[in-house]
N, C-alpha and C positions, 0 to 999 in steps of 0.2 A: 377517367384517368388517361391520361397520357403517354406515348411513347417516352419522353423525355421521363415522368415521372419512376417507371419503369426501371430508370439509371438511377437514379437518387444512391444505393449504396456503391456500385463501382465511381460515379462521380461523387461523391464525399471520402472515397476511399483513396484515388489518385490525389485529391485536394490536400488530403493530411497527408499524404506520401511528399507531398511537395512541401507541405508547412512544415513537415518533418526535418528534412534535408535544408530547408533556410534557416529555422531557428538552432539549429545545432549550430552551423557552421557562422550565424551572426554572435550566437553567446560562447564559441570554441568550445563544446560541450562535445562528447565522443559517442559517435555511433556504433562506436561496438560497445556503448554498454548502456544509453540513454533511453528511456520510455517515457513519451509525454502523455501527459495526464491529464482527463476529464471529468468531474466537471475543473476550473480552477477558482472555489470557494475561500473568501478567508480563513485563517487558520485557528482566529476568537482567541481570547486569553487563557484557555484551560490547555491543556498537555495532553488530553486524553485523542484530541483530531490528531493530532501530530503524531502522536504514537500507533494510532489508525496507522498510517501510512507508513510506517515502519512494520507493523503487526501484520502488512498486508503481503503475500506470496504472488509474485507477479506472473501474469499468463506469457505466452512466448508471442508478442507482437507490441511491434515499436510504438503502438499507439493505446491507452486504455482506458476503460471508461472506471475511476475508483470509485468503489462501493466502500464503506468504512464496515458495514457490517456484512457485507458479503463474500463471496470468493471464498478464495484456499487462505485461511487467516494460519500466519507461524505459531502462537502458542497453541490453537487448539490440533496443527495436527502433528508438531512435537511434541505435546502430550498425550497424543494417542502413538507414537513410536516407541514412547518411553514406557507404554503400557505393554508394548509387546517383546519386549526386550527381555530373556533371561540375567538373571544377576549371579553370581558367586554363590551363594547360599540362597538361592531362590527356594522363595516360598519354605524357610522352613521356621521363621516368626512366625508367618497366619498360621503353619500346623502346627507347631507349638501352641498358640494361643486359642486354638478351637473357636471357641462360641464366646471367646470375649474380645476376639478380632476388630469387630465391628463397635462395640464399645471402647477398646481403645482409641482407633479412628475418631471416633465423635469426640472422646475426651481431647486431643492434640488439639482439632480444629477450635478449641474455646479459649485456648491459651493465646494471650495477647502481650507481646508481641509471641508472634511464633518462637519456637526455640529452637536456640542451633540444633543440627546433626549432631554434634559430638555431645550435647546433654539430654541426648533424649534415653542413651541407657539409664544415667540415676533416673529420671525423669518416670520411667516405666517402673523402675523397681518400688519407686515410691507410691505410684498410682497405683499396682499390681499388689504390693502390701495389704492394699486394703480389700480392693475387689476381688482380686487373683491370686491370693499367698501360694496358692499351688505351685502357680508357673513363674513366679517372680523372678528368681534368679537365672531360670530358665531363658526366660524372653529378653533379659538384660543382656544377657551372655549372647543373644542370638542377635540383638542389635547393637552389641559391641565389634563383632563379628563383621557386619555388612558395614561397618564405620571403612572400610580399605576398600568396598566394591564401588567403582564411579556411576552404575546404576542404579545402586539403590541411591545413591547420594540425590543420583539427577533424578529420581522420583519423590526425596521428599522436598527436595528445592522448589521444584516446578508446583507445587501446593501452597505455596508462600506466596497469597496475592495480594498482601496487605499496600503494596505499595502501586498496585493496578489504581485506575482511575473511571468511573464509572463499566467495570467490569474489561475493560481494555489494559493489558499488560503492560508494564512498563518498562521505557528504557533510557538510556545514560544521558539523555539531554532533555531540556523542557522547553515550552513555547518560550520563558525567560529569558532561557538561554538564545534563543533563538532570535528573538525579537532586541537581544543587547548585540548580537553579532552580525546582522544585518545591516546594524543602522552605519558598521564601519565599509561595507561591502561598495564593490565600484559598481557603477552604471552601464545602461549595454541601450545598443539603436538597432530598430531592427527594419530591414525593407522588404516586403513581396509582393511578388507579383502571380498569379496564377498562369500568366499565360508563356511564361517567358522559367517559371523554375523547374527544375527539374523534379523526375518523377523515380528515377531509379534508385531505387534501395536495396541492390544487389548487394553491395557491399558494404553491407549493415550490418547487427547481430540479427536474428531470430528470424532467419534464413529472408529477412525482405518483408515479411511480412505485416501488413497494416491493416486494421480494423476502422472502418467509416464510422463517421456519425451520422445519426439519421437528420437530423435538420439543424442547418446553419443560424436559426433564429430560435428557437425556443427549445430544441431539445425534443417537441413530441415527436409523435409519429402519425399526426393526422393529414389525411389526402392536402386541405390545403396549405397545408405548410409543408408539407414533402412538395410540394409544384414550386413554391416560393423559393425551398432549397437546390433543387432542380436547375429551377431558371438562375440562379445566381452560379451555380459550383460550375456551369457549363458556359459562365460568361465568363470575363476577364474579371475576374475580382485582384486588388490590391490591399495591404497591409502595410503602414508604416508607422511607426514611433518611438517607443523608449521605455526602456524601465530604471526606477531610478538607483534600484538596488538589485544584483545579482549575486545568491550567496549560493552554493554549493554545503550541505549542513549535515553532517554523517553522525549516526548514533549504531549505538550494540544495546542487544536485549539488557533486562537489567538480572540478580541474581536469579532469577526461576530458569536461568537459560545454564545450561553445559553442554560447550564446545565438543569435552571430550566424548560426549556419550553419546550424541550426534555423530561426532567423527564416526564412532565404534562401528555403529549402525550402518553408517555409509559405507564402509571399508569391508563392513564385513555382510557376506550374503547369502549366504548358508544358514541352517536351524543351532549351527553352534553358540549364536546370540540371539536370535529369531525365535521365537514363540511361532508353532502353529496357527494359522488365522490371518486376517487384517486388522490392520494395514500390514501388510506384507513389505520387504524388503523393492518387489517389484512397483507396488502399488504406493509407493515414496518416493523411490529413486527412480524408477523403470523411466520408458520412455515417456511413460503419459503419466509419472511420477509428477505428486501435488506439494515436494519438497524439492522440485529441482533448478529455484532459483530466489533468488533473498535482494531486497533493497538495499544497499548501502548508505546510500545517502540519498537525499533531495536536492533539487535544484529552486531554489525559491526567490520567487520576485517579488519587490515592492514598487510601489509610485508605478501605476502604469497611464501612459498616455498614449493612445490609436488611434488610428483614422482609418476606416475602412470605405471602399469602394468596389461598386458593382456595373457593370458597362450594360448588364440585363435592360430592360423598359420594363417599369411596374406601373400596372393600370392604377388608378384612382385607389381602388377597395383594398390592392396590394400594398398600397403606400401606406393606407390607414390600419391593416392589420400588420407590417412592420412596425409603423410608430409605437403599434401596442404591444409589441414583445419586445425591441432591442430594450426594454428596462429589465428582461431574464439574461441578456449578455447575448453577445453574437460573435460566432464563430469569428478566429481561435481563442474566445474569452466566456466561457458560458459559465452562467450564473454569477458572475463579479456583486449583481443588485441582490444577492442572498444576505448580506450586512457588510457593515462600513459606507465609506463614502463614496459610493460608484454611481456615477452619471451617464448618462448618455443622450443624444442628440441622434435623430433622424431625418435627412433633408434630403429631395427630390430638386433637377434640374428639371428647363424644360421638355425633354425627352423620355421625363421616369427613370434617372439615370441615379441609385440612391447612394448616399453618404450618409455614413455614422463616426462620430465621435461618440469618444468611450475616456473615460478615466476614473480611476478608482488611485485615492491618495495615498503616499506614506504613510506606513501606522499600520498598512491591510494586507499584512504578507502573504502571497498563495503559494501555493504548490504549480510547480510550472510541470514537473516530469522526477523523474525518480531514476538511479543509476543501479541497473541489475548485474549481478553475478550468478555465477551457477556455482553448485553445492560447495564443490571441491577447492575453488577460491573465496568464499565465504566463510569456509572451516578454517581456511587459511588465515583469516584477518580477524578470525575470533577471538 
């Protein structure tokens, strides 16, 4: 290994600090609140990818690599906030209902569609009739009661996932929608240069801060491809071309989600709505809180066409193992060849000097980057 290899994440890190600061300012996108995102796969005909990236809690750096089933995901740990929340008449249905607690649970969950809040008193008195004549009117009475607390409401909302999509939440827009409002959307060019853009992200959101990729060509992390990415991010690389559609696409949770009881939470930080335990008011909001910033919307491109250059010299074997990855996408377009129609070309001059073209058609909309907020303007546009 190499000295140079050695650099591979501060040189891939200044590289996207720079790709950062060109493509905002070519698509007028705002760096106080824009995070580009990797990899940039299509978005497929289903709803459930797209709501990934809304379901997803964004870390605090302008750059990120999206995992659809990893990270800090919003429904699971707004329902676990919602778990720790006292309510108005907290807990006095499950004491009421003893040992048939857990048998009415299971009965709700069979009813299809779910049923509103406000019919789940008859609803009980009828079930409880039979099973529980003891506490029937009891328990009615006890969830007529919580029908005015916003916590119990947002606890039985948030159990409503009949309209989730492979086990991914839902929310107020679909790939549909997305894919009809794109095709009106205008076009954007974009030019870089690595050796000529700038690298300051001072006055950025998330204090500057950018996270590297490890390699410019396939995404591993293996020695010779970290030297391949090495030698490229430390030479004059170039970007130029177009995308033929740029749409900006905002969605909100769909019913499982309350504004208000989040608010509640946020605002309030004390055990007076606080449950003993975690997730703790600190370990949500706090500083290293895993609820303290939310996507609003996406930024999503179609029709791309690039041309990348590198001023490096790649030896023979180099050239040959380029030719065999730019078909995983190369940096800033990785993975495009996951599906649709993405092509790409790799050619050397006589000095090992390489060129790629890359294009992936209309029809294969991705996700370019995503626009964050923190809690407090979030709650706000809920």
């Amino acid at each position: 290994m190499t000295d140079i290899d050695d650099q591979v994440p501060q040189l891939t890190a200044t590289l996207q600090a720079k790709w950062y600061n060109t493509i905002t300012a070519a698509l007028g996108l705002a760096p106080g609140q824009f995070q580009l995102l990797q990899p940039t796969s299509p978005l497929g005909n289903t709803s459930d990818l797209l709501w990934s990236y809304f379901n997803n809690l964004p870390p605090e750096t302008l750059t990120s690599s999206f995992n659809p089933g990893g990270g800090n995901r919003f429904y699971d740990d707004y329902r676990a906030v919602l778990g720790q929340l006292s309510s108005q008449n907290d807990g006095a249905f499950q004491r009421d209902l003893g040992d048939q607690y857990d048998a009415w649970l299971t009965y709700v969950k069979t009813l299809t569609p779910l049923p509103k809040i406000t019919d789940l008193p008859g609803i009980f008195q009828s079930w409880a009739s039979v099973y529980a004549p003891d506490i029937a009117q009891k328990g009615a009475t006890d969830l007529a009661n919580n029908l005015n607390d916003p916590i119990f409401r947002a606890n039985m909302a948030v159990l409503n996932q009949q309209s989730f999509l492979q086990g991914v939440p839902d929310f107020s827009q679909t790939i549909a929608g997305l894919r009809s409002a794109i095709q009106g959307a205008t076009g954007a060019s974009f030019s870089f240069d690595s050796s000529s853009a700038s690298a300051d992200t001072t006055k950025t959101w998330a204090n500057g801060e950018v996270s590297g990729f490890w390699d410019i060509f396939t995404g591993s992390a293996s020695t010779s491809y970290s030297h391949l990415t090495a030698k490229a991010a430390s030479s004059s690389l170039t970007v130029t071309g177009t995308f033929k559609s740029v749409l900006t696409f905002a969605a909100s949770p769909g019913s499982w989600f309350d504004s208000a009881a989040l608010g509640a939470a946020f605002h309030t930080q004390d055990n007076t709505l606080w449950k003993h335990g975690t997730p703790s008011w600190d370990s949500t909001f706090g500083p290293n809180g895993n609820m303290n910033r939310f996507t609003t919307s996406l930024v999503v491109v179609d029709g791309i066409d690039a041309t990348i250059t590198s001023s490096a010299t790649y030896s023979s074997q180099e050239q040959t193992d380029v030719k065999a990855n730019v078909k995983f996408g190369i940096v800033p377009f990785f993975s495009l060849g996951a599906s649709g129609g993405y092509s790409s070309d790799a050619s050397f001059d006589d000095q090992g000097r390489m060129t790629v073209k890359i294009s992936n058609p209309a029809g294969n909309p991705v996700v370019l980057g995503a626009n964050v907020v923190g809690t407090s303007d979030y709650l706000g546009r809920s």
